[in-house]
N, C-alpha and C positions, 0 to 999 in steps of 0.2 A: 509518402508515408502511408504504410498502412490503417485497418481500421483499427477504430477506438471505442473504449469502452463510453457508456455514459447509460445511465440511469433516471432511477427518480429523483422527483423535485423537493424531498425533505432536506428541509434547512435547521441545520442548529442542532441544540445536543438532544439524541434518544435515549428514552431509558427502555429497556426489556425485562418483565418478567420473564424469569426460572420458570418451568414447566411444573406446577404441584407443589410447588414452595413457597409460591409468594412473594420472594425476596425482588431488590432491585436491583440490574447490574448497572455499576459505570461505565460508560464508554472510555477511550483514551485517545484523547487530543492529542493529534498530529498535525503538524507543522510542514507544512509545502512550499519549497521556495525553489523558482523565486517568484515563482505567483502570490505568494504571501497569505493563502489560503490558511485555514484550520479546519481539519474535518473530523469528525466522532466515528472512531472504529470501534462496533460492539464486540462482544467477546466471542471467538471465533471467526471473524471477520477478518478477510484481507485488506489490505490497502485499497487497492486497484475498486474493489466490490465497495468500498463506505465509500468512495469521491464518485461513482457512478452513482449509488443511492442520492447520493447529496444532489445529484448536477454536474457534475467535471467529467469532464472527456479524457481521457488518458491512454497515452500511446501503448497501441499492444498489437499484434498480428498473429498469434495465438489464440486471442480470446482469454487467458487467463487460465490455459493450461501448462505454462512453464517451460515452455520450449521452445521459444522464438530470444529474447532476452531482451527486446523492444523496452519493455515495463520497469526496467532495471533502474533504479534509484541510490544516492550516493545518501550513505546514512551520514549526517552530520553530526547530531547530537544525540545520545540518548542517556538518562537517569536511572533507568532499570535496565540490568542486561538483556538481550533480546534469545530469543534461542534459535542457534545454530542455522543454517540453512539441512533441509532437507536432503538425501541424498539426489533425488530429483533434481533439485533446483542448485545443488554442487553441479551435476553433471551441465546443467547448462549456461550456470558462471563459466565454469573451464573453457566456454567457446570463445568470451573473450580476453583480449591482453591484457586486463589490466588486473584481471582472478590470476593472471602465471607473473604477474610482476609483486606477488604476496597482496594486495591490496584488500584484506578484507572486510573495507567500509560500502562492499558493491552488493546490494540486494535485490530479490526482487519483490518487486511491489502484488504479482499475483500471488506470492506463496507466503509474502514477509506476514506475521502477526504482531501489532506494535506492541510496546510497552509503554509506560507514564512519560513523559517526557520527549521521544522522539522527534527530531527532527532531520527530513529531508528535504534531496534537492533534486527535481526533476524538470526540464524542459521539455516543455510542449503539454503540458496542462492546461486546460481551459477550459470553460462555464460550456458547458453541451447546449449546443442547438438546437429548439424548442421542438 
């Protein structure tokens, strides 16, 4: 397996000030299974970037430029529609079978931005090494 991403050690939900506004944004709780994780992705945040923030290792050999497909994640559930994948990130679903068998539950976790409710499924997630 190649390398993984893994980050810092904040745990739990962040809030972020708007630059000059004051305002508070919500995160959006995502659901990782079948590690059984939940993590807080701030707004503009990918997947891959809030579970390194948090602690979680997550399989990539990219690094989180969208080209390898290592990151790829099976959307389970989600409550808000998600938007689209990228043309980028079409071009490199298309490498695998399961993007030419119609399957469009297959994202990726460096490019995906979640919405309310999301849940996926990724194997080989796990708490980063100190």
């Amino acid at each position: 397996m190649g390398p993984a991403f893994s980050g810092g050690l904040a745990n739990g939900p962040v809030e972020l000030s708007t630059r000059g506004w004051g305002a508070t944004l919500t995160p959006v709780r995502v659901e990782i299974q079948p590690i059984g994780i939940e993590v807080d992705v701030a707004e503009g945040e990918s997947l891959i970037e809030a579970a390194a923030r948090q602690g979680y290792s997550w399989p990539s050999v990219c690094g989180g430029e969208g080209v390898c497909s290592t990151c790829a994640v099976d959307v389970v559930q989600v409550e808000e529609p998600l938007d689209g994948p990228t043309p980028a990130e079409t071009e490199t679903l298309r490498m695998l079978p399961r993007w030419h068998d119609g399957d469009d539950s297959l994202r990726l976790a460096c490019q995906l931005r979640p919405t309310p409710g999301l849940v996926v499924r990724k194997i080989g997630v796990r708490k980063a090494s100190p």
